[in-house]
N, C-alpha and C positions, 0 to 999 in steps of 0.2 A: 539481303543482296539478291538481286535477282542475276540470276547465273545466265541466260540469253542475252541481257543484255553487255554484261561484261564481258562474254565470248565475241559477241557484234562487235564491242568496241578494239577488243586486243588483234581480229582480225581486219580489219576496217583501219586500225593503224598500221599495222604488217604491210599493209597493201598502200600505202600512203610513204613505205623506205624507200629509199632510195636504192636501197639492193633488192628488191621486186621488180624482176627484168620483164614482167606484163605491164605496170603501168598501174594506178588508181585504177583506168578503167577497166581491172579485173575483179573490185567490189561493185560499180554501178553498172556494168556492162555483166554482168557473170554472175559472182557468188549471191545477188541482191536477186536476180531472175532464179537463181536454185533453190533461193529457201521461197521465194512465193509458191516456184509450181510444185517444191516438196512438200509446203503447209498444204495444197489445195487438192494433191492426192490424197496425203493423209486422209484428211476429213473423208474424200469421197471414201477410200477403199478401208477405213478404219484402221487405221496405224496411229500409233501412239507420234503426235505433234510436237511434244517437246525435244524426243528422241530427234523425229527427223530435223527440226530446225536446227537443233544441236549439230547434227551431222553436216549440214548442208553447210553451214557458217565456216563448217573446219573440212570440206572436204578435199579443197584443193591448198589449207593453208602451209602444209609441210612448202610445197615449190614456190609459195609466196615469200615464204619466210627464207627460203636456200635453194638457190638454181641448183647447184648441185645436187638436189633432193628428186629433181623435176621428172625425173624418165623413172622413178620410183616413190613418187607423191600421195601415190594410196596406203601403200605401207609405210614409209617414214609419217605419213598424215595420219595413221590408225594411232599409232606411238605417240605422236605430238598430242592427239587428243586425249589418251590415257592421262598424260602427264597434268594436261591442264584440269582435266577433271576431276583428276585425285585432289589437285591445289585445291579446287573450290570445293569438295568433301562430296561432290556429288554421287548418287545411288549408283555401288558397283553392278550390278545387274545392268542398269542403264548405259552405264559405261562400256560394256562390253557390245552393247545394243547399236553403238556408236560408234565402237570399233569397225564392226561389222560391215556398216551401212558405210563407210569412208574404203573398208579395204574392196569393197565389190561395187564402187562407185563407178568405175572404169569402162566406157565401152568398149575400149582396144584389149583391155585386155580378160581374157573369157572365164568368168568367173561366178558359179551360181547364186544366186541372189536369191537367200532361204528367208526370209521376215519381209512382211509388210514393208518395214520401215528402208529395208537396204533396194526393194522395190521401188518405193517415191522418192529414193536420194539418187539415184541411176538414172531413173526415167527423168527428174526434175534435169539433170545435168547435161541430157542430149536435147530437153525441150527449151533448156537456154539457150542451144547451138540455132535451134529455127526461130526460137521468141530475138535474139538480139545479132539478127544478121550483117547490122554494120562493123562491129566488133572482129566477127570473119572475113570480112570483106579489108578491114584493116590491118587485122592477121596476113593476110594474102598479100595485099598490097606492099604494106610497109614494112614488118618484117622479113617475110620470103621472096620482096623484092617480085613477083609475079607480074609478068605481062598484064594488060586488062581480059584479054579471055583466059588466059592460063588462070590469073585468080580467081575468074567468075565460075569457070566448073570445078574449079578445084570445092571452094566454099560448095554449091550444087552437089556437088560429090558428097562433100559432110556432111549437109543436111539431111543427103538421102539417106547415108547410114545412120546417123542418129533418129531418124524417121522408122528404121526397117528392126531400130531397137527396140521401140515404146513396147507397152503395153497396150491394150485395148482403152484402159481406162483415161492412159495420157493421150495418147491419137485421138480420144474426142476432144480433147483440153484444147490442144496445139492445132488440130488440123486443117483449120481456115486459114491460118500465117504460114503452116509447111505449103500447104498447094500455093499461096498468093507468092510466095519467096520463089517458089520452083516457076513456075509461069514470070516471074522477072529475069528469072536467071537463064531459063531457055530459049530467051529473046535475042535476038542480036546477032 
């Protein structure tokens, strides 16, 4: 059994119910952008790949799976992941490794990010926010109902936080799509 792919798929149809009040487009818009730029630090900064993919798959899936989970997604999401990984018999050491990187995945909320790997699940999740700006731009729009400039600094606003989070190593990853985004947004 290969255990990524069967996490890919149990999240990937989570996100495909009809009670995931984001939409499909919170696997090809989102979680699909977290695990590339979590695979792509790993490798640079030497963090264990399996780990992060693992996390990045399930970091937001607590609030996919239960809105009412959503304003506490990192921790209902640390639990959800325990549970699945215990089913697939996966390495408790690892599991815990995954806990980790799902409960300090948050930018809002301030929490220190001690392993490699809870490093490339954080940074890959604000580097989604600049890599997949029509996503925000539709956040803006069509849920929060925002005027057209109200939406376009509001998105601009997020980017820039998610920008003032990276690390060194992500800010080279991202940083021709952060300034190209911020130079559209500061037009008009």
């Amino acid at each position: 059994m290969d255990i990524i792919r069967t996490i890919e798929k149990e999240v990937e149809e989570k996100c495909k119910s009809k009670n995931n009040i984001f939409g499909y487009g919170i696997w090809t818009h989102h979680i699909l952008s977290v695990v590339k730029y979590s695979k792509m630090l790993a490798e640079k900064i030497g963090a264990d790949v399996e780990v992060v993919e693992i996390a990045a798959l399930l970091h937001d899936y607590a609030g996919i799976k239960n809105k009412d989970l959503q304003e506490q997604h990192h921790i209902y999401g640390s639990t959800e992941a325990e549970r699945i990984l215990r089913e697939l018999s996966y390495c408790e050491d690892k599991i815990e490794k995954v806990k980790e990187c799902i409960i300090s995945h948050r930018g809002s909320v301030k929490m220190e990010k001690t392993s490699k790997e809870s490093i490339c699940v954080a940074d890959a999740d604000a580097m989604a926010h600049i890599d997949q700006i029509p996503s925000l731009l539709y956040l803006a729009y069509c849920n929060h109902k925002m005027s057209i400039d109200d939406g376009k600094e509001w998105v601009r606003k997020k980017i820039e936080r998610s920008w003032n989070k990276l690390s060194y190593e992500a800010k080279e990853i991202i940083k021709e799509k952060y300034e190209s985004a911020q130079s559209v947004l500061r037009t008009g």
